[in-house]
C-alpha positions as CSV (number, residue, x, y, z in Angstrom):
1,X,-43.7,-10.9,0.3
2,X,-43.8,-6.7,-0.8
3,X,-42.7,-6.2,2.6
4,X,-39.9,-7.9,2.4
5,X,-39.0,-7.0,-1.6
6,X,-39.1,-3.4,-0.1
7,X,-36.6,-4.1,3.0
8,X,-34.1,-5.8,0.5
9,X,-34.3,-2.8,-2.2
10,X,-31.6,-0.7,-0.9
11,X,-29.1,-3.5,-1.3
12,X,-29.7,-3.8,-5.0
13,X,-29.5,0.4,-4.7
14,X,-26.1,-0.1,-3.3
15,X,-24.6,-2.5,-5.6
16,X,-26.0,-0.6,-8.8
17,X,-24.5,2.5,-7.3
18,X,-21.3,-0.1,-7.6
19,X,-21.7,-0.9,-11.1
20,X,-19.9,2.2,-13.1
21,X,-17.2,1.5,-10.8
22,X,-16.9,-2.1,-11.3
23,X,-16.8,-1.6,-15.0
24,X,-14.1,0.9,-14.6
25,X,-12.1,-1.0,-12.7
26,X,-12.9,-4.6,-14.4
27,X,-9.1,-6.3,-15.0
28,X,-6.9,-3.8,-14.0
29,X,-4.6,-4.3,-10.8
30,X,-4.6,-2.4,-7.2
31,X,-1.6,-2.5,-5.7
32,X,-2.6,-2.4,-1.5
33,X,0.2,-1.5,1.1
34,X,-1.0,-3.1,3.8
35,X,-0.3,-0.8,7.2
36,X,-0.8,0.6,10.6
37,X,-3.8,-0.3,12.6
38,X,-5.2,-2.4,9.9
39,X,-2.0,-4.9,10.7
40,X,-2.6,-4.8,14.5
41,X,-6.4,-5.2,15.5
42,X,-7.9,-8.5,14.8
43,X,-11.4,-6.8,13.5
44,X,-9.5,-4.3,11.1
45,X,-7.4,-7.5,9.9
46,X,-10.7,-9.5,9.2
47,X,-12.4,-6.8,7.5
48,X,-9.1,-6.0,5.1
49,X,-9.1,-9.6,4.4
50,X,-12.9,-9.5,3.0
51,X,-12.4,-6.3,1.1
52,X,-9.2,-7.8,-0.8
53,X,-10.8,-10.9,-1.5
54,X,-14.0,-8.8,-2.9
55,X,-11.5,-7.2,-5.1
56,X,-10.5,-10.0,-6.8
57,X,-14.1,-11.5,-6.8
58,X,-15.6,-8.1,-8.5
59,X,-12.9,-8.6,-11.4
60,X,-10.1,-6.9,-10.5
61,X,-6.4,-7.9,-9.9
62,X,-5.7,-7.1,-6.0
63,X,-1.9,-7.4,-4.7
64,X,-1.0,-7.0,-1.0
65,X,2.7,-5.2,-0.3
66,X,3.3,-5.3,3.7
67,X,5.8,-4.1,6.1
68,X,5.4,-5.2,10.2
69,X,7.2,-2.0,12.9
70,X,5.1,-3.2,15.9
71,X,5.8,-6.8,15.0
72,X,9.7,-6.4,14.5
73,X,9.9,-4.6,17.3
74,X,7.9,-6.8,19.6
75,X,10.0,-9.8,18.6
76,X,13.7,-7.6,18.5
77,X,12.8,-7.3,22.0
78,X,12.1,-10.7,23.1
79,X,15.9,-11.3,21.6
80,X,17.5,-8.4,23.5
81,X,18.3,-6.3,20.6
82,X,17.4,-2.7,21.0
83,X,15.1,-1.1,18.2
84,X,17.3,2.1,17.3
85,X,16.2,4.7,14.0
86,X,18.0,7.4,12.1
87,X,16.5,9.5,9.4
88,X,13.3,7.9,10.2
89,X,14.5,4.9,9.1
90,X,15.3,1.5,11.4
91,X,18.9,1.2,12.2
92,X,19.0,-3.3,10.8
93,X,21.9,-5.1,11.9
94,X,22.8,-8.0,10.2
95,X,21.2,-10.2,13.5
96,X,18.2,-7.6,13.5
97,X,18.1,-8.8,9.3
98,X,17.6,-12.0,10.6
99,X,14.5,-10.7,12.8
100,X,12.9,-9.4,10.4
101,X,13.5,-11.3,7.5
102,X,11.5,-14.1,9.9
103,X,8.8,-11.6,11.3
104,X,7.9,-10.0,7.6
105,X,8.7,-14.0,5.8
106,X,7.1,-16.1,8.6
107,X,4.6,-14.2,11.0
108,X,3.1,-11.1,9.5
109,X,2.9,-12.7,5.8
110,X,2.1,-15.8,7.2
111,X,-1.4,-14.5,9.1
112,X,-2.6,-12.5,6.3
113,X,-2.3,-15.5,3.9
114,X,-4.8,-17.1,6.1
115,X,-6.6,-15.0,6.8
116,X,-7.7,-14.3,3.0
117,X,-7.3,-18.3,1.9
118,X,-10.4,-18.3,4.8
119,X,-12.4,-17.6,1.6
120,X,-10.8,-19.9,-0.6
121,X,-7.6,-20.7,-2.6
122,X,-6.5,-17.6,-3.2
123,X,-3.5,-15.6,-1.6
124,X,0.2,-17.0,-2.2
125,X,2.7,-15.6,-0.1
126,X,6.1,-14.3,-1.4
127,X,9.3,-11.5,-0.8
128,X,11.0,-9.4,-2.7
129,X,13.9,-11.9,-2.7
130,X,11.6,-14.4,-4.6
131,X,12.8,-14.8,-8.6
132,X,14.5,-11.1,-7.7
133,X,11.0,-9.2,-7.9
134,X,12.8,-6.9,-5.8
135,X,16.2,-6.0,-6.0
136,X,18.2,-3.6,-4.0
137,X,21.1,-1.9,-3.3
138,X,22.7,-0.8,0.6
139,X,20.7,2.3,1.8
140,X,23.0,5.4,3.2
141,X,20.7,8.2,4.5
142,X,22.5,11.7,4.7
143,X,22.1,12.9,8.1
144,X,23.7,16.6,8.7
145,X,25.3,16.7,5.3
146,X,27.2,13.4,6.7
147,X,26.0,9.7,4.9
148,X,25.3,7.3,7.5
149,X,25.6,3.4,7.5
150,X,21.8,2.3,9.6
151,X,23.0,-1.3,8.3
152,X,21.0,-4.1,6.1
153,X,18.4,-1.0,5.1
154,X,17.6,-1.0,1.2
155,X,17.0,1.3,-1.8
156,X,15.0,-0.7,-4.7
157,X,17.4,-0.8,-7.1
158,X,14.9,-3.0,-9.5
159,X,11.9,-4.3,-10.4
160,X,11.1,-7.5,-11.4
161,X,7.4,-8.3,-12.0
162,X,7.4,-11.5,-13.6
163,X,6.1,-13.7,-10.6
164,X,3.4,-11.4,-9.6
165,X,1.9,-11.0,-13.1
166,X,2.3,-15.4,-13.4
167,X,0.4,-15.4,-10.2
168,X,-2.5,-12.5,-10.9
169,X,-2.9,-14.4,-14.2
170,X,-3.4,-17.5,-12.5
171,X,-6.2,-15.4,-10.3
172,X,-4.2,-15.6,-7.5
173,X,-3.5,-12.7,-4.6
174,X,0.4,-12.1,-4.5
175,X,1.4,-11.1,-0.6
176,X,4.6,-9.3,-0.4
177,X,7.3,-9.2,2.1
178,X,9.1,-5.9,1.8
179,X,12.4,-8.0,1.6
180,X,14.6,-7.4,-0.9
181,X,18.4,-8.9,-2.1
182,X,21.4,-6.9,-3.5
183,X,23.2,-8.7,-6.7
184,X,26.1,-6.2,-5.7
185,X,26.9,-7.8,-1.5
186,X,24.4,-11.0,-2.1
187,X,22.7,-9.7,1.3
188,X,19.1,-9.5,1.9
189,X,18.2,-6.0,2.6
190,X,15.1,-4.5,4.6
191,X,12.9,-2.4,2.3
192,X,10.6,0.2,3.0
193,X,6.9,-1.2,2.5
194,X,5.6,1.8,1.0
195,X,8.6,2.8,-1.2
196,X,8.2,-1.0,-2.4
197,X,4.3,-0.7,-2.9
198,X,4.8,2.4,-5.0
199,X,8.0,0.7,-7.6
200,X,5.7,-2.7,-7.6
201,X,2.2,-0.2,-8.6
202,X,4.4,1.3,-11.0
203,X,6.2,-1.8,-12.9
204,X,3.1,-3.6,-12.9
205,X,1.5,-0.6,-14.7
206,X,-1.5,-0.5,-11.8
207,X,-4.7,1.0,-11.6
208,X,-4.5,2.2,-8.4
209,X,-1.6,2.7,-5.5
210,X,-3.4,2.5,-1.7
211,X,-2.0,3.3,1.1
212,X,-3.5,2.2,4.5
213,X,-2.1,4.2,7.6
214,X,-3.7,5.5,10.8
215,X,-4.6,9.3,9.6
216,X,-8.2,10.2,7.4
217,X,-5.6,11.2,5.1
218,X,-3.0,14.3,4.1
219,X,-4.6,17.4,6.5
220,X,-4.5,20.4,4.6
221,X,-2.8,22.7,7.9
222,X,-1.8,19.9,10.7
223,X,-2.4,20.8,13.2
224,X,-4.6,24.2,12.9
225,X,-7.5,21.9,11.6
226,X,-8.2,18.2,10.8
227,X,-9.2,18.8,7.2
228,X,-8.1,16.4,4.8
229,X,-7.2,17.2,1.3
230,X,-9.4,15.1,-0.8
231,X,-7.4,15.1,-3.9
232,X,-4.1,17.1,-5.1
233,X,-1.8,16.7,-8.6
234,X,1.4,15.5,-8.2
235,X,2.9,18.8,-8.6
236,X,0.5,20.2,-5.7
237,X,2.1,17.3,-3.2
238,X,5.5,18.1,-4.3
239,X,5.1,21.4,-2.6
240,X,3.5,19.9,0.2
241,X,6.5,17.4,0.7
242,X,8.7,19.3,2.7
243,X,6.4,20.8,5.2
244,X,4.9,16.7,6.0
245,X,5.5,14.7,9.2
246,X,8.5,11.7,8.8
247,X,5.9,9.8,9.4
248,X,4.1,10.4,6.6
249,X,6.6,11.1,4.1
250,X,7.4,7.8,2.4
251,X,3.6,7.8,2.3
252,X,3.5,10.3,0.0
253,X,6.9,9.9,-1.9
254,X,5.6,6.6,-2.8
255,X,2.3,8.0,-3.7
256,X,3.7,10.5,-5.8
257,X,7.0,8.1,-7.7
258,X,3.8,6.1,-8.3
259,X,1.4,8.6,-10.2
260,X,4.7,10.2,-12.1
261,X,5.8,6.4,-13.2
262,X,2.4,5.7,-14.9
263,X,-0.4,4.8,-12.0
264,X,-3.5,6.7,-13.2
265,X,-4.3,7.4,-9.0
266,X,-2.8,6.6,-5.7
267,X,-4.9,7.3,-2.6
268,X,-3.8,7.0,0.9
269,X,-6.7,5.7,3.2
270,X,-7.6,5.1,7.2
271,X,-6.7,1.7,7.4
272,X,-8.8,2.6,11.7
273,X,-12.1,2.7,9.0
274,X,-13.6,-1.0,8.1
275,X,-14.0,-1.9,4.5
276,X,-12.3,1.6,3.6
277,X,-10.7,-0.3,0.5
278,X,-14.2,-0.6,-0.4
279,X,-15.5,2.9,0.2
280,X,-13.0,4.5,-1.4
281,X,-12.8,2.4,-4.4
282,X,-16.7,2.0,-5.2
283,X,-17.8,5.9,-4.2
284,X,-17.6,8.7,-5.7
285,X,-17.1,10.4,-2.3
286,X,-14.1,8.4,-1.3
287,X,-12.8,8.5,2.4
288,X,-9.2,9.6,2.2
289,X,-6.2,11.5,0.2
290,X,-6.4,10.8,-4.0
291,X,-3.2,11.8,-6.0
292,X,-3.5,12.5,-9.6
293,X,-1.2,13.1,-12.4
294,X,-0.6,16.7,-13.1
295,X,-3.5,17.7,-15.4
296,X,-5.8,15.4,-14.1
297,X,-8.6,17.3,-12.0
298,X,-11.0,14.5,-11.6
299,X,-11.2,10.9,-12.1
300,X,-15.2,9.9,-11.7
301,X,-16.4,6.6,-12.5
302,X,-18.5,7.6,-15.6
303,X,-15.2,8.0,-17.6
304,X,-10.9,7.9,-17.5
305,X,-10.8,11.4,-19.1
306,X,-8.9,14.1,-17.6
307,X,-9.1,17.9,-17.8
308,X,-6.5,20.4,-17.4
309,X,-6.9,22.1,-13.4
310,X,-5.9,21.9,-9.7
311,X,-6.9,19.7,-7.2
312,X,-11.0,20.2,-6.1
């Protein structure tokens, strides 16, 4: 009987560890943009599933924002249309719309619904286009000083967060399709998931923005080294904005609308690590990139304070 009290005591150690954070984070919302590997490997999917759903069970208010590349392009190409991008950004026909209005709507959202309703009644599925949460406006990226038409491609014109705060107060997850429609044209636009995670964070007045992608984080000189800058201000990434990968760039654009628009963090995480909702949540240590506000050095879980210094 000791033996066995013994073998179990570093699970209670683990979840008292837990405890500042849990108060800290009691009621308040994390907005998740749902990415990368994470979307792709069936054991990554499983384990983001459990860490949302432990979210929600340890108090807090998770929502789920999702795009779907591999997905889109996978099924583009089972219809002969050819996936073509400009500025980063994927060149959306309106019969391409149509592909991934039914990829984002009825596959990807579709999966990771069930996948968290697996532990119980819980995750509702919705787009942007649902009671105009999101609202958007044709996108034309300047390319050589020129602006260029890439098609039914948005730019979030509006925020709406009625239905998701209705459905986190009903202790529901909200699961977004980055879909969006335009009140100007009546067309249903395609929306950058992390540019819509970061306007959702923000209009819901999150706790938290996170990010999942397939990097440890924002490397401090890519690629010299693989360090990863464990936390910056938002004045710090600014500078660092121009000098980033296109990959990596709505990333932290969204990260840092998000922490200049009233989210106290926003952290972008390797969605290739299990449960790395979890550890960078409930540790101090934290596995990836935190951004702060500007005069925020560091957020611990013993108190909200901030004090006046750069990035540690």
């Amino acid at each position: 009987m000791t033996a066995r009290k013994h073998t179990a005591l570093p699970k209670a150690q683990i979840l008292i560890e837990a405890l500042p954070w849990l108060t800290r984070h009691h009621g308040k919302t994390v907005v998740i943009k749902f990415g990368g590997n994470a979307m792709v490997d069936e054991d990554l999917k499983a384990a983001f599933a459990q860490d949302v759903v432990f979210l929600r069970q340890a108090g807090l208010k998770p929502v789920v924002v999702h795009g779907g590349g591999p997905q889109i392009s996978a099924q583009l190409d089972r219809h002969g249309l050819v996936s073509e991008f400009k500025a980063g950004l994927r060149v959306t026909t309106p019969e391409a719309m149509d592909v991934v209005r039914m990829v984002l709507a009825g596959q990807v959202q579709r999966e990771l619904v069930g996948l968290l309703n697996q532990h119980g009644p819980l995750a509702v599925g919705m787009t942007g286009e649902d009671a105009h949460t999101i609202s958007a406006t044709r996108h034309r990226p300047r390319i050589d000083g020129e602006l260029v038409d890439i098609g039914r491609v948005g730019e979030i014109t509006e925020i709406d967060p009625g239905a998701i705060e209705a459905l986190l107060a009903d202790g529901r997850i909200p699961v977004i399709s980055s879909i969006a429609r335009s009140a100007d044209d009546g067309h249903v636009y395609n929306v950058n998931a992390d540019t819509a995670a970061a306007a959702l964070a923000a209009a819901l007045g999150a706790e938290t923005l996170m990010v999942l992608t397939d990097v440890e984080g924002l490397y401090e000189d890519w690629p010299n080294n693989d360090d990863v800058i464990s936390r910056l201000t938002a004045t710090e990434l600014e500078k660092l904005l121009p000098e980033l990968s296109s990959g990596m760039v709505p990333k932290m654009e969204g990260c840092l609308f998000a922490v200049r628009n009233g989210v106290n963090t926003a952290r972008v995480l390797d969605g290739r690590v299990q449960h790395s909702i979890l550890l960078e949540i409930f540790t101090d240590e934290g596995i990836g990139t935190m951004v702060v506000p500007d005069g925020r050095e560091r957020v611990t879980a013993a108190t909200t304070e901030t004090t006046v210094g750069g990035a540690s």
